[in-house]
N, C-alpha and C positions, 0 to 999 in steps of 0.2 A: 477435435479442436481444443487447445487449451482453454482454458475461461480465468485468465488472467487476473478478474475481479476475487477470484475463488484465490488464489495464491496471494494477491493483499491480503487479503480475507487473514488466510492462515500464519502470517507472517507477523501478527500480531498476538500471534499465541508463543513466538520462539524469540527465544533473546534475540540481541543484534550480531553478537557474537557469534553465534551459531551458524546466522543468516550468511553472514561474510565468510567463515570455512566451507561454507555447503557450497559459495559463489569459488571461491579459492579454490577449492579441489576439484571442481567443476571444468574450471581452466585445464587441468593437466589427468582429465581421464579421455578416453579413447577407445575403438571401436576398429583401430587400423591395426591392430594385434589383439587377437583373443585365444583364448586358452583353450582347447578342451581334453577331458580327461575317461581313459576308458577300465572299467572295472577299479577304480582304485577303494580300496573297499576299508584299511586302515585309515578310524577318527584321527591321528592328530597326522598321519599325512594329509590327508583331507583339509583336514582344516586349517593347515601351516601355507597350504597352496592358496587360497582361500583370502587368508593376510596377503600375501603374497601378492594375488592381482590386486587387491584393495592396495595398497601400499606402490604400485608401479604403475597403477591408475588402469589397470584393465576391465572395463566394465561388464564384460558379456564372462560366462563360464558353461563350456556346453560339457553336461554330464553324460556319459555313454552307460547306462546301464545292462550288463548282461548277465553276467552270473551272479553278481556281487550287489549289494546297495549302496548308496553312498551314504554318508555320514559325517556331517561336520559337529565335531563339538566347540558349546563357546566359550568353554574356556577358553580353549585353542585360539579359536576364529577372532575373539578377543573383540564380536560382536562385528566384523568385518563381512561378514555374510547377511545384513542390514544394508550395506552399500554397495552391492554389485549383483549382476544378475543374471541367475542361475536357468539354462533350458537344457530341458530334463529328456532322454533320451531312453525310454523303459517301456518299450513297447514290446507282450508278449507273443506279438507275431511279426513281426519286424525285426530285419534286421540291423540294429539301431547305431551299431558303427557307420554303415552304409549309407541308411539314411541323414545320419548326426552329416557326412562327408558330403551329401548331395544336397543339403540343405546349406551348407557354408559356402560351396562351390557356387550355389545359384546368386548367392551374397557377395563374390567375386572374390571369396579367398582362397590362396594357394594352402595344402595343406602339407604341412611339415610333419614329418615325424622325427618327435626324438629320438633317435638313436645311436651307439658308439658301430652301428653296424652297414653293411652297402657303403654304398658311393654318396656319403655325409658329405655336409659341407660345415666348414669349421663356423664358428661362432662370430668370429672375429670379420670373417669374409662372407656373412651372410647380406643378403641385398635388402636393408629394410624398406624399400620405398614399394615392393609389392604389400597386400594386403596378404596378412598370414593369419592362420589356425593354427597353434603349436600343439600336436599331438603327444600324452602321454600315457603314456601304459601301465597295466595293472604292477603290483609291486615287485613279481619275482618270473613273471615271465614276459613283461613287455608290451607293446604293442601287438594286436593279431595281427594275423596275414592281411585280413581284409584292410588293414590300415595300411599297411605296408605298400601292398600291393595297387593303393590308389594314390598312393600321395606324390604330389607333386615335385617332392623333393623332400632329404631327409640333412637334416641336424645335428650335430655333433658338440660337444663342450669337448678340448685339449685338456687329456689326460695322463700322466708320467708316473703314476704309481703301480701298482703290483693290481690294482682294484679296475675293472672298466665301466662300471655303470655307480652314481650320486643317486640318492637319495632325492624321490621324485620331488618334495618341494623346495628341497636345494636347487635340484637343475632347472626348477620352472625359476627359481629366483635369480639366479645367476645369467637365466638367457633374459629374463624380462627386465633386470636391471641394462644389459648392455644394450637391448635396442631400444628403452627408453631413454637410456640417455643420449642415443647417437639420432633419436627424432626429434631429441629437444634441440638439438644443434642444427637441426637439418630445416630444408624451406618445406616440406611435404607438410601436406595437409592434411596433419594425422587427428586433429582434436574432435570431440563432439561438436554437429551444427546448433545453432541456436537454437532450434526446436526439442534436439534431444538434450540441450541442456535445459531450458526450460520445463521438460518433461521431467526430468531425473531431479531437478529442485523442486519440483511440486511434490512428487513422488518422497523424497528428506524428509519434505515438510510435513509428510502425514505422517511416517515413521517418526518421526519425533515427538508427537502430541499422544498423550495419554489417551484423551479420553474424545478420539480424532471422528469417532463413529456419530456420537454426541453433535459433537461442534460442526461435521459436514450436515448433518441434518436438519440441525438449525439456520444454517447458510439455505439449504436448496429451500425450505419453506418459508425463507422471508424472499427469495429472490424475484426482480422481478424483470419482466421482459419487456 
Protein backbone atom coordinates (compact mmCIF):
# COMPACT_ATOMS: atom_id res chain seq x y z
CA UNK A 1 0.00 0.00 0.00
CA UNK A 2 1.32 3.42 -0.84
CA UNK A 3 1.52 5.61 2.37
CA UNK A 4 0.79 8.84 0.66
CA UNK A 5 1.86 10.69 3.98
CA UNK A 6 5.41 9.45 2.99
CA UNK A 7 5.25 11.06 -0.55
CA UNK A 8 4.15 14.70 0.97
CA UNK A 9 6.76 13.90 3.23
CA UNK A 10 9.32 13.63 0.31
CA UNK A 11 8.04 16.27 -1.96
CA UNK A 12 9.22 18.75 0.20
CA UNK A 13 12.78 17.74 -0.45
CA UNK A 14 12.37 18.42 -4.58
CA UNK A 15 11.68 21.69 -6.26
CA UNK A 16 8.13 22.13 -7.75
CA UNK A 17 9.58 21.87 -11.01
CA UNK A 18 10.71 18.72 -10.69
CA UNK A 19 7.54 17.59 -9.02
CA UNK A 20 5.43 18.72 -12.16
CA UNK A 21 7.82 16.84 -15.01
CA UNK A 22 7.73 13.68 -12.87
CA UNK A 23 3.54 14.36 -12.96
CA UNK A 24 4.06 15.30 -16.85
CA UNK A 25 5.94 12.42 -17.91
CA UNK A 26 3.80 10.36 -15.87
CA UNK A 27 0.76 11.17 -18.15
CA UNK A 28 2.48 9.75 -21.33
CA UNK A 29 4.47 6.45 -19.95
CA UNK A 30 2.83 3.03 -20.38
CA UNK A 31 3.02 -0.63 -19.94
CA UNK A 32 0.68 -1.34 -23.21
CA UNK A 33 4.15 -1.78 -25.26
CA UNK A 34 7.28 -2.89 -23.73
CA UNK A 35 10.49 -3.86 -25.05
CA UNK A 36 12.66 -6.65 -24.39
CA UNK A 37 16.03 -7.43 -25.59
CA UNK A 38 18.01 -10.80 -26.10
CA UNK A 39 21.88 -11.03 -25.70
CA UNK A 40 22.48 -7.45 -26.73
CA UNK A 41 25.71 -7.32 -25.25
CA UNK A 42 27.22 -3.77 -27.14
CA UNK A 43 27.27 -0.51 -24.33
CA UNK A 44 26.11 2.11 -26.43
CA UNK A 45 23.59 -0.14 -28.25
CA UNK A 46 22.43 -0.88 -24.95
CA UNK A 47 22.16 2.07 -23.78
CA UNK A 48 20.77 4.30 -27.06
CA UNK A 49 17.75 1.57 -26.55
CA UNK A 50 17.52 2.59 -23.08
CA UNK A 51 16.94 6.50 -24.24
CA UNK A 52 14.96 5.34 -26.47
CA UNK A 53 11.97 3.73 -24.23
CA UNK A 54 12.61 6.57 -21.69
CA UNK A 55 12.10 9.03 -24.48
CA UNK A 56 8.65 7.06 -26.15
CA UNK A 57 7.55 6.49 -22.62
CA UNK A 58 8.23 2.75 -22.28
CA UNK A 59 8.36 1.84 -18.75
CA UNK A 60 9.10 -1.92 -18.46
CA UNK A 61 12.60 -3.30 -20.38
CA UNK A 62 12.82 -7.09 -20.08
CA UNK A 63 16.57 -8.16 -20.39
CA UNK A 64 17.33 -11.77 -21.86
CA UNK A 65 20.57 -12.74 -20.56
CA UNK A 66 22.40 -15.64 -22.14
CA UNK A 67 25.54 -15.67 -23.51
CA UNK A 68 26.38 -12.05 -23.22
CA UNK A 69 25.85 -9.37 -20.29
CA UNK A 70 24.25 -6.41 -20.57
CA UNK A 71 25.51 -3.14 -20.17
CA UNK A 72 24.22 0.23 -20.32
CA UNK A 73 26.59 3.11 -20.06
CA UNK A 74 25.50 6.65 -18.82
CA UNK A 75 27.03 8.39 -20.81
CA UNK A 76 24.97 6.89 -23.50
CA UNK A 77 21.68 6.25 -21.26
CA UNK A 78 22.17 10.08 -20.60
CA UNK A 79 20.93 8.86 -16.95
CA UNK A 80 17.68 7.48 -18.79
CA UNK A 81 18.07 4.06 -17.01
CA UNK A 82 17.04 6.00 -13.54
CA UNK A 83 13.61 6.19 -15.19
CA UNK A 84 12.36 2.91 -16.49
CA UNK A 85 12.48 -0.48 -15.48
CA UNK A 86 14.71 -3.07 -15.99
CA UNK A 87 13.72 -7.13 -15.35
CA UNK A 88 16.58 -9.11 -15.57
CA UNK A 89 16.53 -12.44 -17.26
CA UNK A 90 20.06 -14.32 -16.27
CA UNK A 91 19.23 -17.31 -14.99
CA UNK A 92 22.10 -20.05 -15.02
CA UNK A 93 19.59 -22.95 -15.33
CA UNK A 94 16.93 -21.65 -17.17
CA UNK A 95 16.08 -20.97 -20.12
CA UNK A 96 15.57 -17.27 -19.95
CA UNK A 97 14.42 -16.49 -23.41
CA UNK A 98 11.51 -18.95 -22.53
CA UNK A 99 10.99 -18.02 -19.49
CA UNK A 100 11.38 -13.89 -20.28
CA UNK A 101 8.28 -15.24 -23.09
CA UNK A 102 6.05 -17.12 -20.47
CA UNK A 103 6.31 -14.58 -18.12
CA UNK A 104 4.89 -11.58 -20.64
CA UNK A 105 2.44 -14.10 -22.09
CA UNK A 106 0.95 -14.58 -18.45
CA UNK A 107 0.98 -10.58 -18.38
CA UNK A 108 -1.23 -10.84 -21.67
CA UNK A 109 1.23 -9.70 -24.18
CA UNK A 110 1.52 -10.81 -27.76
CA UNK A 111 5.10 -11.35 -28.53
CA UNK A 112 6.57 -9.76 -31.50
CA UNK A 113 9.61 -10.43 -33.05
CA UNK A 114 11.76 -8.08 -35.00
CA UNK A 115 12.49 -9.32 -37.89
CA UNK A 116 12.99 -8.43 -42.00
CA UNK A 117 12.34 -12.41 -41.99
CA UNK A 118 8.91 -15.03 -42.22
CA UNK A 119 5.60 -13.96 -42.66
CA UNK A 120 6.35 -10.01 -40.91
CA UNK A 121 3.99 -7.70 -40.74
CA UNK A 122 4.86 -4.12 -41.84
CA UNK A 123 5.05 -1.36 -39.27
CA UNK A 124 2.81 0.69 -40.75
CA UNK A 125 -0.04 -2.19 -40.62
CA UNK A 126 0.79 -3.37 -37.25
CA UNK A 127 -2.59 -3.61 -34.95
CA UNK A 128 -1.64 -1.50 -31.80
CA UNK A 129 -4.57 -2.08 -29.64
CA UNK A 130 -3.22 -5.69 -28.73
CA UNK A 131 -0.67 -5.52 -25.77
CA UNK A 132 2.85 -6.29 -27.22
CA UNK A 133 6.48 -7.37 -26.20
CA UNK A 134 8.84 -6.06 -29.17
CA UNK A 135 11.46 -8.62 -29.29
CA UNK A 136 15.01 -7.90 -30.29
CA UNK A 137 18.00 -9.61 -30.99
CA UNK A 138 21.63 -10.02 -30.29
CA UNK A 139 23.66 -7.69 -32.70
CA UNK A 140 24.72 -9.95 -35.62
CA UNK A 141 22.79 -12.93 -35.59
CA UNK A 142 19.21 -11.92 -34.27
CA UNK A 143 16.64 -13.30 -32.44
CA UNK A 144 17.06 -17.26 -31.40
CA UNK A 145 14.97 -19.87 -32.71
CA UNK A 146 13.47 -20.17 -29.31
CA UNK A 147 12.02 -16.57 -29.88
CA UNK A 148 11.19 -17.17 -33.21
CA UNK A 149 9.54 -20.07 -32.91
CA UNK A 150 7.00 -18.72 -30.05
CA UNK A 151 6.08 -15.52 -31.06
CA UNK A 152 2.95 -14.47 -31.75
CA UNK A 153 3.62 -12.65 -34.70
CA UNK A 154 6.66 -11.07 -36.29
CA UNK A 155 7.50 -7.29 -37.31
CA UNK A 156 9.04 -5.65 -39.98
CA UNK A 157 10.29 -1.93 -40.65
CA UNK A 158 9.99 -1.18 -45.07
CA UNK A 159 13.23 -1.35 -46.36
CA UNK A 160 14.66 -0.28 -50.10
CA UNK A 161 18.20 -0.28 -49.73
CA UNK A 162 21.01 -2.81 -50.66
CA UNK A 163 21.07 -3.31 -46.50
CA UNK A 164 18.07 -5.68 -44.62
CA UNK A 165 18.53 -5.34 -41.14
CA UNK A 166 19.01 -1.21 -38.88
CA UNK A 167 20.68 -0.95 -36.13
CA UNK A 168 19.00 -2.35 -32.97
CA UNK A 169 18.32 1.05 -31.35
CA UNK A 170 17.27 2.55 -34.50
CA UNK A 171 14.66 -0.15 -35.22
CA UNK A 172 13.47 -0.03 -31.47
CA UNK A 173 13.17 3.85 -32.18
CA UNK A 174 11.55 3.96 -35.28
CA UNK A 175 8.86 1.24 -34.27
CA UNK A 176 8.28 2.88 -30.63
CA UNK A 177 7.92 6.24 -32.17
CA UNK A 178 5.26 5.05 -34.71
CA UNK A 179 2.95 3.11 -32.15
CA UNK A 180 3.35 5.91 -29.75
CA UNK A 181 2.24 8.18 -31.63
CA UNK A 182 -0.71 6.31 -33.24
CA UNK A 183 -1.85 5.46 -29.26
CA UNK A 184 -1.80 9.06 -28.61
CA UNK A 185 -4.39 9.48 -31.29
CA UNK A 186 -6.27 6.50 -30.51
CA UNK A 187 -9.21 5.86 -27.44
CA UNK A 188 -7.14 2.55 -26.10
CA UNK A 189 -6.32 2.59 -22.72
CA UNK A 190 -2.70 2.52 -22.99
CA UNK A 191 -1.41 4.86 -19.94
CA UNK A 192 -0.21 3.80 -16.55
CA UNK A 193 -3.33 3.38 -13.75
CA UNK A 194 -3.21 5.59 -10.98
CA UNK A 195 -1.57 3.29 -8.62
CA UNK A 196 1.28 2.64 -10.97
CA UNK A 197 1.56 6.21 -11.33
CA UNK A 198 1.67 6.93 -7.97
CA UNK A 199 4.07 4.17 -7.31
CA UNK A 200 6.54 5.27 -10.05
CA UNK A 201 6.34 9.16 -8.54
CA UNK A 202 7.30 7.88 -5.19
CA UNK A 203 9.75 5.66 -6.74
CA UNK A 204 11.33 9.61 -8.74
CA UNK A 205 11.01 10.80 -5.66
CA UNK A 206 13.54 8.80 -3.79
CA UNK A 207 15.91 8.67 -6.89
CA UNK A 208 16.10 12.12 -6.81
CA UNK A 209 17.16 12.91 -3.03
CA UNK A 210 20.73 12.71 -2.20
CA UNK A 211 20.68 11.73 0.94
CA UNK A 212 17.04 9.72 0.59
CA UNK A 213 18.41 6.82 3.12
CA UNK A 214 18.88 9.64 5.88
CA UNK A 215 15.59 11.35 5.38
CA UNK A 216 13.23 7.82 4.91
CA UNK A 217 14.60 6.99 8.25
CA UNK A 218 13.80 9.81 10.00
CA UNK A 219 10.21 9.80 8.37
CA UNK A 220 9.55 5.99 9.63
CA UNK A 221 10.89 7.07 13.39
CA UNK A 222 8.87 10.04 13.93
CA UNK A 223 5.83 8.18 12.33
CA UNK A 224 2.87 7.58 14.03
CA UNK A 225 0.06 5.25 13.97
Amino acid sequence: MIDYKYITYLEGFVTEKRRELFKKVLENRTRHFTIAIEDIFQPHNASALVRTCDVFGVQDIHVIEEKYQFYASRLVAKGAQKWVDFNMYNNSNTNNSLDCIKKLKEKGYKIIATTPHNDSCTLQDFDITQKAAFFFGVEKGGLSKDVLDNADGYLQIPMVGFTESLNISVAAAIILQNVHERLQKSTINWQLTAEEKNEKYLDWLEKSIKSIKKIKANYQSNITY
